[in-house]
Each structure stands twice: as structure tokens, then as C-alpha cells.
C-alpha positions as a LaTeX table, in Angstrom:
\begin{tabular}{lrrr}
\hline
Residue & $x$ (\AA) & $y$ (\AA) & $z$ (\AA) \\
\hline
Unk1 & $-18.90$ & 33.00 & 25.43 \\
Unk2 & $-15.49$ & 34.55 & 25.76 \\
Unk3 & $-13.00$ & 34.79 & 23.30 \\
Unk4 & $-10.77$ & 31.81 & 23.33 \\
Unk5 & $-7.78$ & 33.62 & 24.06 \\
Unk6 & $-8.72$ & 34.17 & 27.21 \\
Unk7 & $-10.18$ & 31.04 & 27.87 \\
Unk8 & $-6.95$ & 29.60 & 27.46 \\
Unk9 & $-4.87$ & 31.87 & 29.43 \\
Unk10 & $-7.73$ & 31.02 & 32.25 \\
Unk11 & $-7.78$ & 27.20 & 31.49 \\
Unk12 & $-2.91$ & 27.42 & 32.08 \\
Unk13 & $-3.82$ & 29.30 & 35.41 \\
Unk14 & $-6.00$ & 27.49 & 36.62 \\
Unk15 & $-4.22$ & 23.86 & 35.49 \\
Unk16 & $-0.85$ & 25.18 & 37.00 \\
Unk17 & $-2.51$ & 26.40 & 40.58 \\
Unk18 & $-3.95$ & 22.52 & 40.63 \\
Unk19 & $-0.56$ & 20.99 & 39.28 \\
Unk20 & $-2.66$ & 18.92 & 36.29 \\
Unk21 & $-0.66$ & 18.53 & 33.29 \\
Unk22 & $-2.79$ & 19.75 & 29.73 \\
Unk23 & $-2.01$ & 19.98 & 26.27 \\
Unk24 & $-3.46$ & 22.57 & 23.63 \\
Unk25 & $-5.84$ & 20.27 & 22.25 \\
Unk26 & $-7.61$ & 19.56 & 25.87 \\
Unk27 & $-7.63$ & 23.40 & 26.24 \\
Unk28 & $-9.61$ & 23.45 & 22.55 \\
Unk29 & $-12.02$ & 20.84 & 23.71 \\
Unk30 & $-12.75$ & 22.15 & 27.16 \\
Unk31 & $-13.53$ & 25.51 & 25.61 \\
Unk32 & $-15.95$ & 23.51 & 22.98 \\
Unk33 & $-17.17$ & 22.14 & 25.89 \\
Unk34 & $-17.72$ & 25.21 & 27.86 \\
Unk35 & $-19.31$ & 27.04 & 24.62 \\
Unk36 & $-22.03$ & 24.07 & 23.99 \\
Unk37 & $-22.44$ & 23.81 & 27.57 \\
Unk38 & $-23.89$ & 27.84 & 27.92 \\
Unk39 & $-25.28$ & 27.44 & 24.96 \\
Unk40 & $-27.74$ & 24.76 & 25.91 \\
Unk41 & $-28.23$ & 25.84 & 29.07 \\
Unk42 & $-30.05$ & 28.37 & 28.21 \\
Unk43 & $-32.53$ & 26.62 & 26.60 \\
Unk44 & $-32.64$ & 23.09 & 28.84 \\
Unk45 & $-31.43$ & 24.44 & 32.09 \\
Unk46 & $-28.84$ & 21.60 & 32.97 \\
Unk47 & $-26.26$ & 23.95 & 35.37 \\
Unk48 & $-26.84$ & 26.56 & 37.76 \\
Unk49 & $-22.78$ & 27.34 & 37.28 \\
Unk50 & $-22.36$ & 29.94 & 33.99 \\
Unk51 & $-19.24$ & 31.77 & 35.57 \\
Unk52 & $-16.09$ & 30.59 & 33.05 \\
Unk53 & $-13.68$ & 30.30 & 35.69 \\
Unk54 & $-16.82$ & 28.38 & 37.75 \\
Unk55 & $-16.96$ & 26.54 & 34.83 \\
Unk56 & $-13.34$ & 25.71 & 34.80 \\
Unk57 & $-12.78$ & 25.05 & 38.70 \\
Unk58 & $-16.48$ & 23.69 & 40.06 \\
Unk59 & $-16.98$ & 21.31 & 36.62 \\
Unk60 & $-13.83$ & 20.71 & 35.13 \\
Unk61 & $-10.70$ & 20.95 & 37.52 \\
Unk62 & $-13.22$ & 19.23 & 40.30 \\
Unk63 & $-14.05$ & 15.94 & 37.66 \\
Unk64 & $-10.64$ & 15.18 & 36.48 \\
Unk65 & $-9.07$ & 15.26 & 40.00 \\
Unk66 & $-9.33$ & 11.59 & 40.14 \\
Unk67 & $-6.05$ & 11.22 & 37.39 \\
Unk68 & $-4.11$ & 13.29 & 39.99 \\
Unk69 & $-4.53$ & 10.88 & 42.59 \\
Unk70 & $-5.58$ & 7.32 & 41.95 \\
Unk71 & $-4.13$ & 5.01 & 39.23 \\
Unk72 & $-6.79$ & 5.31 & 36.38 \\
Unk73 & $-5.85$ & 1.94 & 34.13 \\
Unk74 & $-5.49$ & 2.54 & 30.59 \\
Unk75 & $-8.20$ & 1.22 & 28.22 \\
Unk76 & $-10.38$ & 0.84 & 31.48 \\
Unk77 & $-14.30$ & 0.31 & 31.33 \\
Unk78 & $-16.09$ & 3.45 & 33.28 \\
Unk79 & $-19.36$ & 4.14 & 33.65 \\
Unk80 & $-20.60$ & 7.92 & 35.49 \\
Unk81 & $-23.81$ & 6.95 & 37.06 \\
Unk82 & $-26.05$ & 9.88 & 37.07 \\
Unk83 & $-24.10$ & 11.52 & 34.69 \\
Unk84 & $-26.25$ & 14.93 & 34.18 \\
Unk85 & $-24.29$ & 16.98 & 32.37 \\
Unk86 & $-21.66$ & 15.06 & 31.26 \\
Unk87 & $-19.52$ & 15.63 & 34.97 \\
Unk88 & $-17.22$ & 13.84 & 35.79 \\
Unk89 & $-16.76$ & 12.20 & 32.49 \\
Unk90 & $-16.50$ & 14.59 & 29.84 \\
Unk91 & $-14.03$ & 16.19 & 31.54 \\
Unk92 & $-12.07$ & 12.58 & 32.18 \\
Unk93 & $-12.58$ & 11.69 & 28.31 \\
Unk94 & $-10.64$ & 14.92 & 27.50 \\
Unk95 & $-7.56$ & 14.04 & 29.46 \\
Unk96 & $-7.91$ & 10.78 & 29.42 \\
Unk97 & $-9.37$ & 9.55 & 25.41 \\
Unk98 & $-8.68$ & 5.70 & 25.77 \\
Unk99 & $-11.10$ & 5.66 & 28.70 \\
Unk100 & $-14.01$ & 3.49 & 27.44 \\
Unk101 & $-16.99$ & 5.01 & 28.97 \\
Unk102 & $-20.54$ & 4.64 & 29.35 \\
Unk103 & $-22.71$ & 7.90 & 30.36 \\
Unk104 & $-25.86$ & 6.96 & 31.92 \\
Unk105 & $-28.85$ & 9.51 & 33.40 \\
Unk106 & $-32.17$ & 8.84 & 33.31 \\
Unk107 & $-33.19$ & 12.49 & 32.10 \\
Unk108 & $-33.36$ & 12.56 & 27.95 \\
Unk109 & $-32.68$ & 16.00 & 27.43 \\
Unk110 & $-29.09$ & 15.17 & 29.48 \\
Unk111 & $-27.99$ & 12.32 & 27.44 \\
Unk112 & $-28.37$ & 14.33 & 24.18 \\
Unk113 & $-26.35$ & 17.23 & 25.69 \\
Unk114 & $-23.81$ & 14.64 & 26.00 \\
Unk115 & $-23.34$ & 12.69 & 23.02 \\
Unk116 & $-24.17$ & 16.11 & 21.51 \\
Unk117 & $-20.76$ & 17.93 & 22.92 \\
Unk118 & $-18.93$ & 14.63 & 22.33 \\
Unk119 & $-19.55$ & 14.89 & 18.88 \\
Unk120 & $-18.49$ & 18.37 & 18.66 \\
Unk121 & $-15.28$ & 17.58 & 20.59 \\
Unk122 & $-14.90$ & 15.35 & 17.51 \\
Unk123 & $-14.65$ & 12.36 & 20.53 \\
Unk124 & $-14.30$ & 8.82 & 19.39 \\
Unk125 & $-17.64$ & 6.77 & 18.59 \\
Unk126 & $-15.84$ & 3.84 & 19.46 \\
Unk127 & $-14.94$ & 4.80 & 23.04 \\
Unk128 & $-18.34$ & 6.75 & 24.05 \\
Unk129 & $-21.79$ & 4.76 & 24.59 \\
Unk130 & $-24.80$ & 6.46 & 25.90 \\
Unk131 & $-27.96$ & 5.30 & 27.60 \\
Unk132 & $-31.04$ & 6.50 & 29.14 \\
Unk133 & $-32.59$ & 5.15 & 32.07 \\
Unk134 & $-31.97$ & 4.47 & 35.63 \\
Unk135 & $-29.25$ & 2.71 & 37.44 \\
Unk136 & $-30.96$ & $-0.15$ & 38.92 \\
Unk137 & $-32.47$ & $-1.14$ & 35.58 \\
Unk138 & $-29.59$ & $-0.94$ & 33.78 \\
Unk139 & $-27.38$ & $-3.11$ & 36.06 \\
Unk140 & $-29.97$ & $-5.68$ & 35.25 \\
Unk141 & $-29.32$ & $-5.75$ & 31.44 \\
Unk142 & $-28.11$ & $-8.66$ & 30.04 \\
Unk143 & $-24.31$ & $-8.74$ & 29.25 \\
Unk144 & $-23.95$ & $-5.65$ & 31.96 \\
Unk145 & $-23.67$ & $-6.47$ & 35.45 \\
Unk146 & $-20.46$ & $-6.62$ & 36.87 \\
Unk147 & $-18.63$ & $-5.98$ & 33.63 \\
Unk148 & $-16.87$ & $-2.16$ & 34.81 \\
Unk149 & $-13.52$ & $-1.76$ & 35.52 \\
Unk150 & $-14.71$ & 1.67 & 37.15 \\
Unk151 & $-17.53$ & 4.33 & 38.43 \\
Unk152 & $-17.71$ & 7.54 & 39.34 \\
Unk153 & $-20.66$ & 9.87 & 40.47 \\
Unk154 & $-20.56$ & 13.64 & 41.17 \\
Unk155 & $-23.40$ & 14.98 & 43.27 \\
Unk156 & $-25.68$ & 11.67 & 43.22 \\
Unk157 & $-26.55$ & 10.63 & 46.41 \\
Unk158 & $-24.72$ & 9.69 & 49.87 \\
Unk159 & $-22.47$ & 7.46 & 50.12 \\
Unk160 & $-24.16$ & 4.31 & 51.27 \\
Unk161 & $-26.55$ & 4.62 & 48.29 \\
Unk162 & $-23.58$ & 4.93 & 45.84 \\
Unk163 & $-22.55$ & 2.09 & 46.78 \\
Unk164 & $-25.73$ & 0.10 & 46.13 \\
Unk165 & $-26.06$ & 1.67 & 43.09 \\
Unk166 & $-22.18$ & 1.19 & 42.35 \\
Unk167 & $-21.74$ & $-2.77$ & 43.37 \\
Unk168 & $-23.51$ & $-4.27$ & 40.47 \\
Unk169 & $-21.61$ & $-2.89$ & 37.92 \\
Unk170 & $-18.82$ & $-3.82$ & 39.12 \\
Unk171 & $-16.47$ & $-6.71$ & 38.42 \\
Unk172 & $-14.11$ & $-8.32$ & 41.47 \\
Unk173 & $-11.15$ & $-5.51$ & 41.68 \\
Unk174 & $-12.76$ & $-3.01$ & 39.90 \\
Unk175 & $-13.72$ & 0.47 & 41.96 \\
Unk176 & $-15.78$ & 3.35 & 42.12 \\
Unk177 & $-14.90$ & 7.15 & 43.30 \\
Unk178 & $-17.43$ & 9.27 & 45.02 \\
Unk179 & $-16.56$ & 12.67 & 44.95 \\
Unk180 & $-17.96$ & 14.19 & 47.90 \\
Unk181 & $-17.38$ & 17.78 & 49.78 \\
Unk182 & $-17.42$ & 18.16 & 54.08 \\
Unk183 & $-19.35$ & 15.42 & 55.16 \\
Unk184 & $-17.19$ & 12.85 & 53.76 \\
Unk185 & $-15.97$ & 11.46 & 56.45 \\
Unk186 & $-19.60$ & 11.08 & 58.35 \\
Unk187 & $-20.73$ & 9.28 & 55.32 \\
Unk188 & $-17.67$ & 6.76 & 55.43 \\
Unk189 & $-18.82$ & 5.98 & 58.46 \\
Unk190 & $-22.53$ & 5.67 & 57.70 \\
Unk191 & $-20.90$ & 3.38 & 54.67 \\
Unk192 & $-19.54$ & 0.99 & 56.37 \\
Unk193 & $-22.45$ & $-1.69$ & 56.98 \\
Unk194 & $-23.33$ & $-1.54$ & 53.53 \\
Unk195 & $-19.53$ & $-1.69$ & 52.39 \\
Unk196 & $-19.45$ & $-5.03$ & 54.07 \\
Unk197 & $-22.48$ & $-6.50$ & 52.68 \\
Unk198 & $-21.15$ & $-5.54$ & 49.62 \\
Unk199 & $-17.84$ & $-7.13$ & 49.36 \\
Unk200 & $-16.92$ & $-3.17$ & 48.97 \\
Unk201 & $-13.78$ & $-1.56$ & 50.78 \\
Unk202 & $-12.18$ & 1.44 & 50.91 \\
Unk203 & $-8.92$ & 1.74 & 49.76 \\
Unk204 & $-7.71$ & 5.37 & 49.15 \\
Unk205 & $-8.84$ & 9.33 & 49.97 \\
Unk206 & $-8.20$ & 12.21 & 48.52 \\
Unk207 & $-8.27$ & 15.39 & 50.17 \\
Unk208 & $-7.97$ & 19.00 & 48.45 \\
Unk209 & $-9.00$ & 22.64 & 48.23 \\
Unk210 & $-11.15$ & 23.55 & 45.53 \\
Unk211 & $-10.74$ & 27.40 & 46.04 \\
Unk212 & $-12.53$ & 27.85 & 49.02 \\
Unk213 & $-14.31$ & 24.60 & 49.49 \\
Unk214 & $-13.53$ & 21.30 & 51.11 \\
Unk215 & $-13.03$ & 18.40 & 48.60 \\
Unk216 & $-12.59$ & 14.57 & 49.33 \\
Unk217 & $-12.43$ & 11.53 & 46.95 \\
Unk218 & $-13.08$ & 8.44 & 47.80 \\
Unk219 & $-11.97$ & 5.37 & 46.35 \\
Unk220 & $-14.12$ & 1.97 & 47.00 \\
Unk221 & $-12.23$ & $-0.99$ & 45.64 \\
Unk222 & $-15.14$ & $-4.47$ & 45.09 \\
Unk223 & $-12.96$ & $-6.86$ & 46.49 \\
Unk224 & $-14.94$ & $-10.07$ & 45.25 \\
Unk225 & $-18.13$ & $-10.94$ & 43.30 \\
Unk226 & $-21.46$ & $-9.74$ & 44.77 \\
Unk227 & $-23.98$ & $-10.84$ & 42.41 \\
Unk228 & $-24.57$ & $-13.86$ & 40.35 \\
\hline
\end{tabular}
């Protein structure tokens, strides 16, 4: 791991190029972050990405782009689907710490990396839950469905499967952003049947340059009850 000297002066360049507002304590937790993150890796294999300023762009710059563009509520209910390792919402609880969120993956080794590097960014119990096992189980657990303000998933599935897997979760008004690279807009269109049968619409995009690739958020507002 680098020295965190540089880190940091990486971490301000980086930050200013993409306009996101940071304070030195987000710095000190993404490079906690960054140091568990290579650390473990090495022994459970959970990124192909071990370049710092990779690291900062590809994982962290790329997850928190979301606060940039769409109103995040405060105190809101998230859950990342598919979590992995801990993108987008590690990144999200470090800029954003009143963000109640639920990290769910179905691979054990992945949930311990997470509440792992929580713990070590000193993040708040109270705020962070954790839980292993799939999506479409989950959504059926008692005292879950349809209780999330918001959802986000980073390099899940396409979009007409986030969406099944986003709806139940899900309460009326709350939404979920799929973070998604070129083929954004053919998905949208493959979408659009299963947005309707849903009660799912979307309501915003977001379109950037990360570096040298093609970036696109989209924002899928539930606009009623699906499930009862």
C-alpha cells in the first residue's frame, strides 16, 4: 500500500477533476478502505482492480456518483443488492454516514470483507446491517419487502433483471439506480415491458466520463405498490 501522503494528494485530484466535494476524514477512510481492500484480496480474490488510482476512479469515484446527481434523502433506507465488495455502498457510507444501509451478497467470504472494513472505518453499528443470501429470498423475509427507500447495484445483471430483483424491496416512491456503462440505453429499452409490469418508471439519467469509459446512471422511481 502506498504511503498515505500520496494517497491523499491522489484522492484531491482525482475529487476536484470529478467536482465531488470531500473532507479529510473521507480521504482517511477511503485509504482504510483501499489498504483492507489489497490486503484481502490477496488472500480471497474479491477485485481484479489493485491499481490505487483504479482503485480510486473504477471503485470509488464510479459508486458515489449517484450524490452528484440525484437527490439522495437523508436518513434514507438503501440496500446494494449484490453488493460484492462493498461497491457502491462503502463508498456511499463514507460520504454519506446517515445512510441506513443494508449490504446483501450471497458469497460469505464478501459479507465479512464488508462488515470487516466497516469496522475498521470505525462505521456506525447502528447504520450498517449485513446479510448473506440471495435477493429473491431475502425480499421474502418477513418485515422486508417493500420497506427501502432505495437500491443500487454495480455490475449485477441487465437491466430488466434489476428490476425484478429491485421491485420487491421497494416501497411506493422509493427508487433504485443501476449503474451501467455503453449499452445503457439498449437495456432501457429492453426494460421497458418489465418496467410496466412493475409499477417501475424511469425518472432521471446520468451521463459521464469515467476517464476513458462511457458511464450512465439510471434512476427507476416504483411509482405504486407491486406486491402484497
Amino acid at each position: 500500500m502506498i504511503e498515505y501522503e500520496i494517497f491523499e494528494a491522489k484522492i484531491e485530484y482525482y475529487f476536484k477533476k470529478y467536482d465531488i466535494c470531500h473532507s479529510e476524514a473521507m480521504t482517511k477512510n477511503f485509504y482504510v478502505l483501499a489498504d483492507h481492500l489489497l490486503l484481502e484480496n490477496e488472500k480471497y480474490n474479491l477485485t481484479s482492480i489493485t491499481d490505487i488510482d483504479e482503485i480510486i476512479v473504477k471503485h470509488y469515484i464510479d459508486s458515489i456518483m449517484p450524490l452528484k446527481y440525484f437527490e439522495i434523502p437523508k436518513n434514507a433506507k438503501m440496500i446494494d443488492i449484490g453488493t460484492g465488495a462493498g461497491f457502491p455502498a462503502l463508498p456511499l457510507h463514507i460520504m454519506r454516514g446517515d445512510l441506513q444501509i443494508t449490504f446483501l451478497d450471497s458469497k460469505n467470504k464478501k459479507i465479512n470483507f464488508v462488515k470487516n472494513a466497516a469496522e475498521k472505518m470505525n462505521g456506525d453499528p447502528k447504520k450498517l446491517t449485513y446479510h448473506l443470501g440471495r435477493a429473491e429470498q431475502y425480499a421474502k423475509t418477513p418485515g422486508i419487502k417493500e420497506t427501502y427507500e432505495i437500491a443500487v447495484f454495480r455490475a449485477v445483471a441487465k437491466l430488466p433483471a434489476l428490476c425484478e430483483l429491485a421491485a420487491p424491496f421497494l416501497g411506493a416512491e422509493g427508487f433504485f439506480v443501476a449503474y451501467k456503462g455503453k449499452n445503457a440505453e439498449t437495456e432501457m429499452a429492453e426494460a421497458q415491458n418489465t418496467l410496466k409490469n412493475l409499477n417501475l418508471k424511469i425518472t432521471e439519467t446520468a451521463k459521464f466520463d469515467l476517464e476513458n469509459e462511457k458511464r450512465t446512471l439510471i434512476k427507476i422511481e416504483k411509482t405504486k405498490k407491486s406486491f402484497t
